[in-house]
C-alpha positions in Angstrom: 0.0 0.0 0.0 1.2 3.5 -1.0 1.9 5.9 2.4 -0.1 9.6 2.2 2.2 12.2 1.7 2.3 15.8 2.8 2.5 18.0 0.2 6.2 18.7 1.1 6.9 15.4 0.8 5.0 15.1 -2.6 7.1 17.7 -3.7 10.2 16.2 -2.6 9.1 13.0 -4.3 8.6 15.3 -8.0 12.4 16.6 -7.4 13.3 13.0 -6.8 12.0 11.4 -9.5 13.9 14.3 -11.9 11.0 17.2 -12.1 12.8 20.6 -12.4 10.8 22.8 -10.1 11.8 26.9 -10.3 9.4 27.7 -7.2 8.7 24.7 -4.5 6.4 26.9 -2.5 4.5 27.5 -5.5 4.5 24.1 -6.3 3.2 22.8 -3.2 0.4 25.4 -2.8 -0.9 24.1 -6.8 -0.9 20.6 -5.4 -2.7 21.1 -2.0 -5.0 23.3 -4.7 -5.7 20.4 -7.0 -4.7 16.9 -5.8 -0.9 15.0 -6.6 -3.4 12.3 -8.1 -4.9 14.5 -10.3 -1.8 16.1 -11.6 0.2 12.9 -11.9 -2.5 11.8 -14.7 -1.0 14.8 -16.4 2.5 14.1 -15.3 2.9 10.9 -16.7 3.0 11.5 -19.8 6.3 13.2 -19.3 7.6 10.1 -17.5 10.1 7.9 -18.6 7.5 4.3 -18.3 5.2 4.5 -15.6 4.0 1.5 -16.5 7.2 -0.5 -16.0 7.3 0.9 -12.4 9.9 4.2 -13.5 8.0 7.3 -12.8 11.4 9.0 -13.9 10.8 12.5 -15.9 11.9 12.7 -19.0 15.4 15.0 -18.9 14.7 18.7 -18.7 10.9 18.3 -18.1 10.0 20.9 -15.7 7.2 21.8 -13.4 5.8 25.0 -15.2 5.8 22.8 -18.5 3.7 20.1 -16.4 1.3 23.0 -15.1 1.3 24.8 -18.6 -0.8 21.6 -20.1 -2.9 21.5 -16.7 -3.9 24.9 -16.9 -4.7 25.0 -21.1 -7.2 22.0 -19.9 -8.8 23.5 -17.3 -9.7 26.3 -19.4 -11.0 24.5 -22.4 -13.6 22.9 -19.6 -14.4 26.3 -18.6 -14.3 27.7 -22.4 -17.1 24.7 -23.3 -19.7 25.3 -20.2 -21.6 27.7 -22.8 -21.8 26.1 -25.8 -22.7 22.8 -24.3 -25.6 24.7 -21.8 -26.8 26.3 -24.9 -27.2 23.5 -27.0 -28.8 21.2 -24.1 -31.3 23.7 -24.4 -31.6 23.9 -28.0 -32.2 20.3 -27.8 -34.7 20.3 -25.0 -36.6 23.5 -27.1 -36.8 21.1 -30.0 -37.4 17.7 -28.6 -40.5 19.6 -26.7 -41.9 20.9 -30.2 -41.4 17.5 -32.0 -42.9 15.2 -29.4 -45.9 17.7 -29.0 -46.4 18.2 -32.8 -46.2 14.8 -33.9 -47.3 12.9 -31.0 -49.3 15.2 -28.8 -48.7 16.8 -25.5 -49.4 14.5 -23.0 -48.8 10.9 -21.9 -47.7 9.4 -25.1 -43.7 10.5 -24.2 -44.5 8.7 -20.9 -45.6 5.0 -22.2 -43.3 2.5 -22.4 -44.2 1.3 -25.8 -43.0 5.0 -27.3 -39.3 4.0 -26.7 -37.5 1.4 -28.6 -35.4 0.2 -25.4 -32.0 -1.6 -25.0 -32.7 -5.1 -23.7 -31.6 -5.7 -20.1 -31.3 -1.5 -19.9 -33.7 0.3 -17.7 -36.3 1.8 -19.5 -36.1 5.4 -21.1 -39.7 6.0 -19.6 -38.7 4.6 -16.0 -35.6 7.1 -16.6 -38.1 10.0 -17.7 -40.7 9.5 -14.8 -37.3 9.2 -12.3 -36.2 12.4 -13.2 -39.8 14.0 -13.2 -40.3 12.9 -10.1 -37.4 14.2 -8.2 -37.8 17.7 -9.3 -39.5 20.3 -7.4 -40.1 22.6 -9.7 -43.4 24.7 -9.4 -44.1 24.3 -13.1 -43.7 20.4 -12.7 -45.5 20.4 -9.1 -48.6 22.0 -10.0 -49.4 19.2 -12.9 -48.6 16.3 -10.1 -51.6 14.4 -9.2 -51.0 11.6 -6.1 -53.3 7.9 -7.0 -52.2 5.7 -4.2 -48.8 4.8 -4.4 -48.0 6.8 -7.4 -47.8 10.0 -9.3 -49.7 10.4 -12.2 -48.1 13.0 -14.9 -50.8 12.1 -17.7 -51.6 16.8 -17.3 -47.7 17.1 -17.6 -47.2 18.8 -21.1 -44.1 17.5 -22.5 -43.0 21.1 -22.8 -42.3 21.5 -19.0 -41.5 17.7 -18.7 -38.4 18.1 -20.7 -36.6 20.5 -18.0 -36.5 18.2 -15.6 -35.2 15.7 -17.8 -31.3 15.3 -17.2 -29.2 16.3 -20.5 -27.8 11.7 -20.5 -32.2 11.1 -19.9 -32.9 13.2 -22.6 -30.4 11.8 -25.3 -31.6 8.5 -24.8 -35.2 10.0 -25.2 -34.6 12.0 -28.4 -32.2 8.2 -28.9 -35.3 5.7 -28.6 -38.2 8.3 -28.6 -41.2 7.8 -31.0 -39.8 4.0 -31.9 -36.5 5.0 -33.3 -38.1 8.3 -35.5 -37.5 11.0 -32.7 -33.9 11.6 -33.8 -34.0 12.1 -36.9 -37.5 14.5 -36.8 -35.3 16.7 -33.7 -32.2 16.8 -36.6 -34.7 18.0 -39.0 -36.5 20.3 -36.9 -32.9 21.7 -36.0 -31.9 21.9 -39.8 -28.8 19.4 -38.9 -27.9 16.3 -40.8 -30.0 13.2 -39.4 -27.4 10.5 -39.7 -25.9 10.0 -36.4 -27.5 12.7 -35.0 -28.7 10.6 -31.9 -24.5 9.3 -31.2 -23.0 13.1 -31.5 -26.0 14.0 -28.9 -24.3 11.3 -26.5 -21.1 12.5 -27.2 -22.0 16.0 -25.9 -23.5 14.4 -22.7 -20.1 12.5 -22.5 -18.4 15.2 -22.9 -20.5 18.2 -20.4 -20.1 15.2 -18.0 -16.1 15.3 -17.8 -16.2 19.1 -18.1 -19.2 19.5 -14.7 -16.4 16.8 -13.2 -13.5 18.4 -13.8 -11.9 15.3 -15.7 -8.8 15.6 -18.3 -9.7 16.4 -22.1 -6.2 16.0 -22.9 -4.9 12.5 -24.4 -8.5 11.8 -23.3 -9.8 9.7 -26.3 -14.1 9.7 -26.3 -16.0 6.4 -25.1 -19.2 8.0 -27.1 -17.7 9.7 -30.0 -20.5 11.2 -32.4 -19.9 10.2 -36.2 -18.7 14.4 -37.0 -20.4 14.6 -40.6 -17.3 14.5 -43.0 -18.2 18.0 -44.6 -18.3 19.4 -40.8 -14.7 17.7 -40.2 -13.4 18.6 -43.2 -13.8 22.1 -43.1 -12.5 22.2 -39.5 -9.3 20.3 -40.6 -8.6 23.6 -43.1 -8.4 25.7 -40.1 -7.3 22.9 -37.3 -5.2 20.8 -39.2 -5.9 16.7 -38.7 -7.2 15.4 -35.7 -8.7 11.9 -34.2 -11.8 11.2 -34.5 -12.1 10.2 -31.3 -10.5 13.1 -29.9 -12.1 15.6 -27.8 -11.5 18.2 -30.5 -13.5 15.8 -32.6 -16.6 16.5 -30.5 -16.0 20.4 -30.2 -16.1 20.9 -34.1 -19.7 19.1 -33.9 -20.6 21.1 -30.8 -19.5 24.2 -33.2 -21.6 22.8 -35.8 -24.9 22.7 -33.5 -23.9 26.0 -31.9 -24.3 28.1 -34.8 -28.0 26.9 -34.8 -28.4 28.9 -31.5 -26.9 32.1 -32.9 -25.5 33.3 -29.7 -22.0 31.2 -28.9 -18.8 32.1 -31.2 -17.6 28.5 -32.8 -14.8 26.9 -30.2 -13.0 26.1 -32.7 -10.9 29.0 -33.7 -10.3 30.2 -30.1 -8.5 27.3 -29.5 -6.7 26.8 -32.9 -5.7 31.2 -31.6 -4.5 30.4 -28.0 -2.7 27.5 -29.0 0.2 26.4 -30.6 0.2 23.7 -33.1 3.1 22.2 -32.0 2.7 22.5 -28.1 2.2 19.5 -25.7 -1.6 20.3 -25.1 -2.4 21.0 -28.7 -0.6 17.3 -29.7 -2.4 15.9 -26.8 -5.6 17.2 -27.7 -5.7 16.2 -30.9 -4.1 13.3 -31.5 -4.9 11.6 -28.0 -3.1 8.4 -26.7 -3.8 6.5 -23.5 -1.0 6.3 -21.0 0.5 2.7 -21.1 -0.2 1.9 -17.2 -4.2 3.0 -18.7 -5.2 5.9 -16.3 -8.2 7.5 -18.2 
């Protein structure tokens, strides 16, 4: 079992293991900030093979380069909080019109048989009615009506329903909605391409999940990467220059691409291609992500 370290002794252990560090103090006040865990997922990729047991540091790495990377990360997940917000509630604004106007108001988006489940999944309705049910929202309160041991929604218009909905609940409702059809009638109601709309909506769950929990985006390749229409990617390569598509950057040129739907949010895209270099750590890790071998996500 590994011993818990003060933070002097974590950054004793950093200058033992070959970390160049121009200001210790400063040093240990960034790791009593943010966690030595959470900084050595950065760190080892600047290791020599942490997953042969030698957490050595590559010659001449140096804390400030380390903390440069940290810090470009941290504000992408700040720099995304908009967009993604904004395009939850594009989706929601949209989802709520569709539903209505081709299945009606109420209680059809809260039978079972509207959804085409995964087997051995719970059901999108069970998720629907969970989420419902938790909220205390006035505007979701005033339609509850108590029958015995349940609630019955069948007054709820699916208008007010769908803000209560969390963003993963509704994906797999716009997902399985309306037999399989919802998806594509929410794409066309957006004016967005239809084929894999549903899988770049989970992507942007996936990926407003690791920003609300503060996990890496660099060399972070996507469980849920959205299939990026090719005319999207393509014109974002002119300006980016190639990246994976599973990479996170992947995900924020189709995030651009719903964005400018909403009118309101400036494309990601060319802030970051402005604030970073091309040939810097975070931009190589960013776009061409790989895992580390000892497999820390």
């Amino acid at each position: 079992m590994k011993p818990s370290l003060s933070w002097d002794e974590q950054v004793a252990l950093l200058l033992r293991r070959g970390l160049a560090i121009g200001d210790e103090a400063a040093c240990r006040r960034f790791l009593a900030a943010s966690n030595y865990y959470r900084f050595s997922g950065y760190a080892r990729y600047f290791q020599v093979a942490p997953h042969l047991g030698n957490n050595d540091f590559h010659p001449g790495t140096t804390f400030e380069q380390v903390r440069a990377v940290y810090d470009a990360d941290q504000a992408v997940r700040i720099a995304l909080v908009r967009p993604l917000a904004e395009v939850e509630l594009l989706l929601r604004s949209h989802t709520a019109r569709v539903i209505a106007d081709q299945h009606g108001p109420y209680v059809r988006y809260l039978e079972r048989d509207f959804y085409t489940d995964v087997p051995g999944r719970e059901p999108t309705v069970a998720s629907c009615r969970r989420d419902i049910a938790r909220s205390r929202d006035r505007h979701i309160l005033r339609y509850r009506l108590e029958t015995g041991e349940h609630s019955d929604y069948s007054k709820l218009p699916v208008w007010s329903a769908v803000e209560a909905l969390s963003f993963g609940t509704l994906s797999k409702t716009i997902e399985r909605g309306g037999r399989g059809t919802l998806a594509g009638a929410v794409a066309s109601s957006i004016g967005i391409a239809k084929s894999g709309f549903a899988a770049r909506v989970k992507a942007l769950v996936y990926l407003r999940n690791r920003c609300a929990h503060q996990s890496r985006m660099w060399h972070h390749s996507v469980v849920d990467a959205g299939p990026t229409p090719n005319n999207v990617r393509s014109r974002a390569k002119k300006l980016a220059g190639q990246f994976g598509p599973r990479s996170v950057l992947d995900v924020v040129v189709s995030l651009d691409d719903l964005t400018s739907r909403t009118g309101t949010s400036a494309p990601m895209l060319p802030v970051l291609v402005e604030q970073n270099a091309c040939e810097s750590d975070f931009w190589r890790g960013l776009t061409a992500p790989e895992r580390s071998r000892d497999h820390r996500s």
